[in-house]
N, C-alpha and C positions, 0 to 999 in steps of 0.2 A: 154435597160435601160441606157446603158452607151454611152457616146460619141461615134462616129467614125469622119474620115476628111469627112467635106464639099466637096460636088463635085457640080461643080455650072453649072446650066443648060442652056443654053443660047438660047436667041428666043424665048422661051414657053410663050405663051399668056394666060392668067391664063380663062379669057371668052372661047374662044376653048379649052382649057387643062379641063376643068369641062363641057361643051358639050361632050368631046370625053368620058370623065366616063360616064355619064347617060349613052352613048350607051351602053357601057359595062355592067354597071348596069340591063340594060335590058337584056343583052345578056347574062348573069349568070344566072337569071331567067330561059328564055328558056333553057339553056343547062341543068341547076338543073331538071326541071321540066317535061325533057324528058330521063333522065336516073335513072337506077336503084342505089340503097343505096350503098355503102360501098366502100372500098376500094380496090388494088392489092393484090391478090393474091398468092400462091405458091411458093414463095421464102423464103429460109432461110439464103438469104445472108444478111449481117448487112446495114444498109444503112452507106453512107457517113461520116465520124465523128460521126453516133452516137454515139457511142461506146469509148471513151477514148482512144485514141492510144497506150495507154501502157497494156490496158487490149481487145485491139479489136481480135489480135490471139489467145487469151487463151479463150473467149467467142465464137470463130467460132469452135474451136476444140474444148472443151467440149462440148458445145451446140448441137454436133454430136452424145453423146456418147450411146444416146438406142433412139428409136422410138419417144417415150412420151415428147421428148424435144427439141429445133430448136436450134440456138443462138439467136436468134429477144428473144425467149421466157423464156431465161435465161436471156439476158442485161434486159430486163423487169421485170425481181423480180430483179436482182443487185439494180436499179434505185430505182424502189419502195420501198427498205429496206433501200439502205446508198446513193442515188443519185452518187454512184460510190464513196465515198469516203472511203477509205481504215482504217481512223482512228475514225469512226463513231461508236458511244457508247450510246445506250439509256436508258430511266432510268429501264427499266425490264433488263440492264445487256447484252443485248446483242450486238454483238462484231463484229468488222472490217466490209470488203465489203459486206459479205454477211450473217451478222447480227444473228449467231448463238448463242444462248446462251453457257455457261460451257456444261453443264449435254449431250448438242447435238454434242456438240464441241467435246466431249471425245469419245460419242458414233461415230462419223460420221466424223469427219476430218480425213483427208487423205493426206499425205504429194505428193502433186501435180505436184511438184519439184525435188522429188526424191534427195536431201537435207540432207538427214536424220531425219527431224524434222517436226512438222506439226502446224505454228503456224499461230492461225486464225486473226495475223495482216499482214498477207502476203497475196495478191490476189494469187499468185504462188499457191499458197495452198487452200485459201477459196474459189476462183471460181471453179476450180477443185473439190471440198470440194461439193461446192451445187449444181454442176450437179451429181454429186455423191449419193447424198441424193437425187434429185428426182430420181431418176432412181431407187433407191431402194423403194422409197414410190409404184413408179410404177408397179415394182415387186413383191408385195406386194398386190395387189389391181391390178393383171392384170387379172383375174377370173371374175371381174366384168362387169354388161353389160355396154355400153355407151362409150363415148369417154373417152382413155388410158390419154389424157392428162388432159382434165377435171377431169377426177376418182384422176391423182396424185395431181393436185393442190390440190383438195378436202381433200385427206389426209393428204397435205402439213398442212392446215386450222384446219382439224378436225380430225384427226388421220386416219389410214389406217382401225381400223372396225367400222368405222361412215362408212366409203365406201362401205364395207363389209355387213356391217348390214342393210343396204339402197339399197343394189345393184346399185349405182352407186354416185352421187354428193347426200347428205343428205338433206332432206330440213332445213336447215339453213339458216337464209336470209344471216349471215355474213358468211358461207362459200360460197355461193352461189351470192354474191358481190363480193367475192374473185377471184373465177373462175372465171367470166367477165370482171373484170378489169384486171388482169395478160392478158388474152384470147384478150380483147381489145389493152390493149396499148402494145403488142410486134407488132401491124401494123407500130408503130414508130418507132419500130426499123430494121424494113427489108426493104430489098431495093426491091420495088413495081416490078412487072411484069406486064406490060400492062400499059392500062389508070388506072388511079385514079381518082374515081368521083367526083364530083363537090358539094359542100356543099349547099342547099339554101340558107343559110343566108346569104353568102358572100355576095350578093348584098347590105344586109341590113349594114352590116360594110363596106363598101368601101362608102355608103353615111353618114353613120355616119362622118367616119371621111375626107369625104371632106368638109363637113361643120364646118370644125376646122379649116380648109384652113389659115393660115395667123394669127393663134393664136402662140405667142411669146412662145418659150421653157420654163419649168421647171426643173430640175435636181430633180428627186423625184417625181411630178407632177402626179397626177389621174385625175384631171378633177376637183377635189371638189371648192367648193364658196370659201373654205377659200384660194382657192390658183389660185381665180381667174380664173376658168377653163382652167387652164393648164397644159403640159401633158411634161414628157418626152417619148422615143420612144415607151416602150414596156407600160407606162401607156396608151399612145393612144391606142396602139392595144388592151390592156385588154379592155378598156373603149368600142372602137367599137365595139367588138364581144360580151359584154356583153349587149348589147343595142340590140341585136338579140337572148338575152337569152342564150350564153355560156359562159360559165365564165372559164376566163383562168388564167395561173397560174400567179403571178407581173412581173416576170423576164423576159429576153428574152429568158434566155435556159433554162428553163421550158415548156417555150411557144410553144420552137421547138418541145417538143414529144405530141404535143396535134393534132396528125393527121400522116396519112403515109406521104411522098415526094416526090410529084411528080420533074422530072428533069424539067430543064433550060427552052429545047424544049419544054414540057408541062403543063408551067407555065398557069394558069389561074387568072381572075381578085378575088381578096378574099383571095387569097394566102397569107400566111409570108410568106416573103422573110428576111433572114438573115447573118450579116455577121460579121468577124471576124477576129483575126491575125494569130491565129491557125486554121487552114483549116481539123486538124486530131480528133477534140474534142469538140463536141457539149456545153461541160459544161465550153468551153472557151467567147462564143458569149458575143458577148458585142452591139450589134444594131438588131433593127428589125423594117420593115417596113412592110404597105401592099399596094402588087402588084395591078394594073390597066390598067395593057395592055400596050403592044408596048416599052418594056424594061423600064417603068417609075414604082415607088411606091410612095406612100403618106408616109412619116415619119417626126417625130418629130429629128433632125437630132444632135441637141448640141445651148449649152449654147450662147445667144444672135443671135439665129436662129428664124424661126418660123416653124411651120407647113406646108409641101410646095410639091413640084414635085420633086423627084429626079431619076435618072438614076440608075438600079439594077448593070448592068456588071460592075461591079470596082474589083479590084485586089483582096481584100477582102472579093467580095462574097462568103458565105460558102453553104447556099440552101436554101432549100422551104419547108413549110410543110403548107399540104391542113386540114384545120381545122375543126376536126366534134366534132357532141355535143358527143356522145361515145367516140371519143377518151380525151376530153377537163373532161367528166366526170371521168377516168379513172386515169387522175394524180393523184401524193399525193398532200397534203396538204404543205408537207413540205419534203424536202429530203436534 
């Protein structure tokens, strides 16, 4: 959404620069349409900046501390509750990163820091604090059949004998929304093993917004008549992805957890690609484009720009995330 410097492309023939996407276009298709769903697997290591750099060790080390929880799967409730924000307060009262109320706060904090004190506006404390707390829901509800992680989310949701009393995830639809999305978007936050597949709709966004080709930047910009259908960066990218039915969050670091990450080397056409001045913290991004092959993205770049080709390797690139409807489903609303 925000500015970054112009990088200016030199040579590009705007007639061949939109021939070489069709091919692309095509060629997302086929590769969509010959591999299976989802995305890397088996890792519990954090991806790249997602994580906050000042809370990225304290989430790999707790995120360790019993079976039923990773760190992808911890930064995942962090996010979901306070978007990592340490002074976050809502109107039910509950408190700092990892958004405990009083009553849980007395039962369940744990001074993380060894401090002497245990106070839940200190992540030292409250991330320590809520691996803490699931690990106990988990213990609690590990009698249960079905999967140990799903069973503790579930009690996380609906208490440990909804768990109990159901032998495993209750039928709830809102605990059972809960499970899937916690279960979904920690793919955001791990750093992928292997290939990460390929969305089909990408194709459908990458010609959306080459058909914007050459439309004048907005600062604020969605696309609507009253603003003249113009975009800034990350309203293009909501706008094109929503034109294939996934609706992403306004922001660009929002945008970043709506998929795993694939690396550099395994960029695909459909991709965000995003960048930044802080390289250690996904909630610093400030631009986002989408990728089209051959180190080039389509973005809305800054104020008396247009809509155009620009080059991904600059100083400032922070990474990529491959965007599915599950994981785009999974954000909050607001964090």
């Amino acid at each position: 959404m925000t500015v970054r410097k112009a990088w200016v492309v030199a040579g590009v023939a705007v007639g061949g620069a939109l021939s070489f996407v069709m091919l692309l276009v095509v060629g997302v298709y086929l590769v969509a349409g010959n591999v299976a769903g989802g995305v890397g697997r088996g890792s519990v290591a954090l991806a790249k900046g997602a994580v906050p750099a000042a809370y990225s060790a304290l989430v790999q080390k707790w995120g360790n501390l019993c079976p039923a929880i990773n760190p992808a799967l911890l930064a995942a409730q962090l996010y979901q509750e306070s978007g990592f924000n340490p002074n976050a307060k809502s109107p039910a009262k509950a408190e700092g990163i990892a958004q405990f109320i009083p009553g849980t706060w007395a039962s369940h904090g744990i001074d993380g820091d060894g401090d002497g004190d245990r106070d839940v506006w200190d992540p030292n404390d409250a991330i320590p604090s809520a691996a803490s707390y699931d690990c106990e829901l988990a213990s609690y509800v590990k009698d249960a059949p079905g999967d140990p992680t799903h069973n503790m989310l579930a009690a996380y949701n609906a208490g440990a004998y909804a768990v109990i009393k159901y032998a495993g995830v209750p039928p709830y639809k809102e605990t059972q929304n809960y499970v899937k999305t916690i279960t979904t978007l920690q793919a955001s936050f791990a750093a992928p093993v292997g290939r990460v597949d390929p969305s089909e709709q990408a194709a459908g966004a990458i010609n959306y917004a080459q058909e914007k080709l050459g439309t004048l930047y907005l600062w604020g910009g969605t696309g609507t008549a009253e603003q003249g259908g113009r975009f800034d960066c990350s309203g293009l990218t909501q706008a094109a992805y929503d034109s294939v039915g996934i609706q992403l969050p306004r922001v660009a670091n929002d945008q970043y957890n709506a998929g795993a990450h694939p690396s550099r080397e395994e960029l695909l056409p459909g991709d965000l690609v995003f960048f930044s001045d802080d390289l250690t913290n996904s909630r610093a991004i400030r631009h986002v484009g989408i990728y089209v092959g051959g180190g080039y993205m389509i973005d809305a770049p800054r104020t008396g720009a247009v809509i155009r080709f620009d080059p991904i390797d600059t100083p400032d690139y922070f990474g990529a995330t491959r965007v599915t409807e599950d994981g785009a489903k999974a954000l909050p609303t607001a964090v």
